[in-house]
Backbone as a ProteinNet text record, in pm:
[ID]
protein_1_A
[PRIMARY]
XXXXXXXXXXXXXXXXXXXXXXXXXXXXXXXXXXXXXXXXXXXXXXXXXXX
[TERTIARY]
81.8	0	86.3	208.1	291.4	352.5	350.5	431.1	352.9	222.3	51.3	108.3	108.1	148.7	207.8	322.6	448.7	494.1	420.5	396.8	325	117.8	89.3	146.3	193.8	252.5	406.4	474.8	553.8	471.8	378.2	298.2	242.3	194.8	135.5	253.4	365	496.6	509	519.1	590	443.4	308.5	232.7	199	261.5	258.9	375.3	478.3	591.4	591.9	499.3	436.8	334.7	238.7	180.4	275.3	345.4	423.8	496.3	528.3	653.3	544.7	392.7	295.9	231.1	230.4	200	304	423.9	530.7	539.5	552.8	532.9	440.6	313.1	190.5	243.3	297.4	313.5	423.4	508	616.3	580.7	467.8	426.6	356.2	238.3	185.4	269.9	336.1	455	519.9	544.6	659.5	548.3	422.7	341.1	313.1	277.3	251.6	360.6	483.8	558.5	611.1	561.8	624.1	489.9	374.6	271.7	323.2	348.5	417.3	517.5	637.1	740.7	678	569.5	502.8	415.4	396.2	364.7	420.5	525.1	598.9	659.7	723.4	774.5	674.2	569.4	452.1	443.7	483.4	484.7	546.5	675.5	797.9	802.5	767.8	741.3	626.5	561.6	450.8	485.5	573.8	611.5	726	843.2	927.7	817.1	743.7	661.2	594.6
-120	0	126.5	138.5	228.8	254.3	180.2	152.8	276.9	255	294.2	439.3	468.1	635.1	655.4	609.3	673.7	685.7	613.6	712.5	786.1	732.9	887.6	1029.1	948.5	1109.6	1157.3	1072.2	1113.6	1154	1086.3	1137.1	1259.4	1338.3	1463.2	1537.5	1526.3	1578.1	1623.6	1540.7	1551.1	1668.1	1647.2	1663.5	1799.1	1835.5	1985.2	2060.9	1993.7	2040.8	2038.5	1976.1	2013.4	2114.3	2130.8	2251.3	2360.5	2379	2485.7	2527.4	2442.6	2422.5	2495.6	2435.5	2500.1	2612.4	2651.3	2814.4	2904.5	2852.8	2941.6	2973.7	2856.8	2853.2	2945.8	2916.6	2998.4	3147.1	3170.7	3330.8	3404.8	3278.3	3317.1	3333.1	3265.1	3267.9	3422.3	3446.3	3555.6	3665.6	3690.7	3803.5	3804	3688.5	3683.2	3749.1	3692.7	3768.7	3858.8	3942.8	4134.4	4202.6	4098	4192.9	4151.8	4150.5	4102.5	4196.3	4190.6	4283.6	4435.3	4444	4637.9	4611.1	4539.7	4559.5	4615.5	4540.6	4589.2	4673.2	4722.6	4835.6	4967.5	4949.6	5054.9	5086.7	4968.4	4944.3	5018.5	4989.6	5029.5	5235.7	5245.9	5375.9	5445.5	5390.1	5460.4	5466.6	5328	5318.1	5422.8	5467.5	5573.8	5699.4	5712	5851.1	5876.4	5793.2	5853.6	5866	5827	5831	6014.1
0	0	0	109.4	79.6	-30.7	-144.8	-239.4	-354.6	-398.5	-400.5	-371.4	-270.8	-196	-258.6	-255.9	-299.5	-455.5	-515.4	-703.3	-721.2	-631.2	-656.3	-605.5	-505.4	-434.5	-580.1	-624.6	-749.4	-847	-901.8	-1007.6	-1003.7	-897.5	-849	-850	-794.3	-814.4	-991.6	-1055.4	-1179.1	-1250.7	-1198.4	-1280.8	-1245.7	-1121	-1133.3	-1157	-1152	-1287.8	-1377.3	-1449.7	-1583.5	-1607.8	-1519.7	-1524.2	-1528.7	-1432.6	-1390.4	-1561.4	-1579.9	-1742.7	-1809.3	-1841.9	-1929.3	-1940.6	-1793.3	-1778.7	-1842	-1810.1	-1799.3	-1994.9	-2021.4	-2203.8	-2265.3	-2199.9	-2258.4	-2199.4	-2108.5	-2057.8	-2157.6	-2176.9	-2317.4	-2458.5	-2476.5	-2632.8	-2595	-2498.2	-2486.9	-2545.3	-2450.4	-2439.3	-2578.5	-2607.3	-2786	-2901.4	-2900.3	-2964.4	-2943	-2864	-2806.1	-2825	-2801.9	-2851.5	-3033.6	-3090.2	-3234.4	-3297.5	-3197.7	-3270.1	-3263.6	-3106.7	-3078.9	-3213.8	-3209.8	-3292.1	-3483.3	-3495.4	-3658.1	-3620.6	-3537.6	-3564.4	-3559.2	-3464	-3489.1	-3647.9	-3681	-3785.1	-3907.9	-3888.6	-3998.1	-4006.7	-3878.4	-3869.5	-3869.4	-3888.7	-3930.9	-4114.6	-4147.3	-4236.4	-4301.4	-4274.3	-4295.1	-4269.4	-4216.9	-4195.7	-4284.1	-4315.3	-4430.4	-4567.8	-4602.8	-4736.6	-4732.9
[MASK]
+++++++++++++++++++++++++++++++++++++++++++++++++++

């Protein structure tokens, strides 16, 4: 029975180090996109202003 414990208690371990890993990813894609959007637009408006 201890045996039983002691993977779920590993399995809950690992499986919220995977959450943790997946938030952190999704908070990175967020951010990589908002900023790649600010970046074209600036770009667009520089671009618009030498013309």
């Amino acid at each position: 029975m201890s045996n039983l414990i002691l993977f779920i208690n590993s399995f809950l371990s690992y499986l919220l180090v995977m959450a943790v890993i997946v938030v952190l990813a999704g908070i990175g894609i967020f951010m990589g996109i908002k900023m790649r959007k600010r970046s074209n637009q600036k770009s667009e408006a520089e671009a618009e202003a030498q013309r």
